[in-house]
N, C-alpha and C positions, 0 to 999 in steps of 0.2 A: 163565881162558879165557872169553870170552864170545862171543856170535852177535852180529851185528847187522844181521841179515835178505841179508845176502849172504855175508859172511863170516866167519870166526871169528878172534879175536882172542887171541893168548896174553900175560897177563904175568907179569914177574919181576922181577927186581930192578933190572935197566933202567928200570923202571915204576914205583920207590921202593917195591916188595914188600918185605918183611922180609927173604926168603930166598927161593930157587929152590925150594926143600923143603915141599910140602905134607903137614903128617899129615892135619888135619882142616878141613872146613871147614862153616860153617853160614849161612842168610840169616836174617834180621828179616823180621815182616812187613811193614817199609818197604824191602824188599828190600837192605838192606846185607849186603856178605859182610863174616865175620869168617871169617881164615885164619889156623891154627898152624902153627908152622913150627920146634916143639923148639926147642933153647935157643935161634933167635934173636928170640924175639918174636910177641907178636903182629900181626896185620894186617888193619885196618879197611877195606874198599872200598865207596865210594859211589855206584858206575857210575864214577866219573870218576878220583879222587883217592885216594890210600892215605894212613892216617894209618898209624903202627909205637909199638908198644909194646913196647919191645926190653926193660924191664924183666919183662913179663910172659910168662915163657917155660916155652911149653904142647903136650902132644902133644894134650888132647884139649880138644873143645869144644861148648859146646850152649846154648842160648836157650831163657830159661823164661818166665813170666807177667812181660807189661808188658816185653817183649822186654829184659828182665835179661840179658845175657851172661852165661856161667862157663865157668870155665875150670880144669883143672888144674894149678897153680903147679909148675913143676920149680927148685928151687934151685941145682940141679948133677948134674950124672949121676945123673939117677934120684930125689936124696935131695929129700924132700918132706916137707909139713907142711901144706899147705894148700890152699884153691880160692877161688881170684879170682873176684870180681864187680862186674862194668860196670853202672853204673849211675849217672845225670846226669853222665857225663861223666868218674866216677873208678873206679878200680879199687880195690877193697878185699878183702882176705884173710882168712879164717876158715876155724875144722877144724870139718868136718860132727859135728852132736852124735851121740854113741856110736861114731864113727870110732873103733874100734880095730884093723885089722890087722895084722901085719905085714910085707904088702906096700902100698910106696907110696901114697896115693894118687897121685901122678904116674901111675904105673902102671894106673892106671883110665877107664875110655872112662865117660864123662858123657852121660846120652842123656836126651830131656827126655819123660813122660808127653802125652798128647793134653791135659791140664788143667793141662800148663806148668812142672809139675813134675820137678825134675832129680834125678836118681840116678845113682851113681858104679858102675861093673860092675867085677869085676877082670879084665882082658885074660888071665889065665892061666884056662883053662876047667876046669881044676880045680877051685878054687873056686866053690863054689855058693853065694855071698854077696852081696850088694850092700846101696849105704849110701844114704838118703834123702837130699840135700846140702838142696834150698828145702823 
């Protein structure tokens, strides 16, 4: 949904969105939205245009130093192994160093520090752990 000083604009998938389903969504400081939308993808918006990353399928997501994307990879219902990173243009996968839970990280909302630094929380509030990812 955006404004554009009269009125608000909604879009979905009519609009080449990934999916109707937002979990998360974040901007770049060159104001691009990146929106997840669980397994089907991610969704890059430019103001204007969507690009889809159907193979990167994310509940959560966050923007760290040099507007790095990350993202948490879901493989398939939940099973996970790793967290996606945008950058020039490609996506790349790696397991945060000392990641050992055993719950997912799919399972973990990604939030980025004031100095761009990303960290994994676990969505279950039980746990009083989180993982350093950048």
């Amino acid at each position: 949904m955006s404004f554009d000083g009269t009125s608000f604009v909604a879009y979905s998938t009519a609009n080449r969105m990934a999916s109707n389903t937002v979990r998360d969504i974040i901007a770049t400081s060159t104001d691009t939205l990146w929106i997840t939308s669980g397994f089907t993808g991610v969704s890059k918006f430019d103001g204007s245009n969507f690009i889809n990353y159907p193979s990167v399928s994310s509940a959560s997501i966050a923007v760290g130093s040099s507007d790095r994307v990350y993202a948490t990879f879901l493989l398939g219902r939940g099973n996970i192994d790793s967290v996606a990173v945008y950058e020039n243009g490609t996506w790349t996968n790696f397991s945060p160093s000392g990641f050992s839970s055993k719950t997912p990280i799919g399972l973990f909302i990604l939030k980025a520090s004031a100095d761009g630094e990303i960290f994994a929380f676990p969505r279950n509030t039980r746990d009083k752990y989180y993982y350093k990812v950048s």
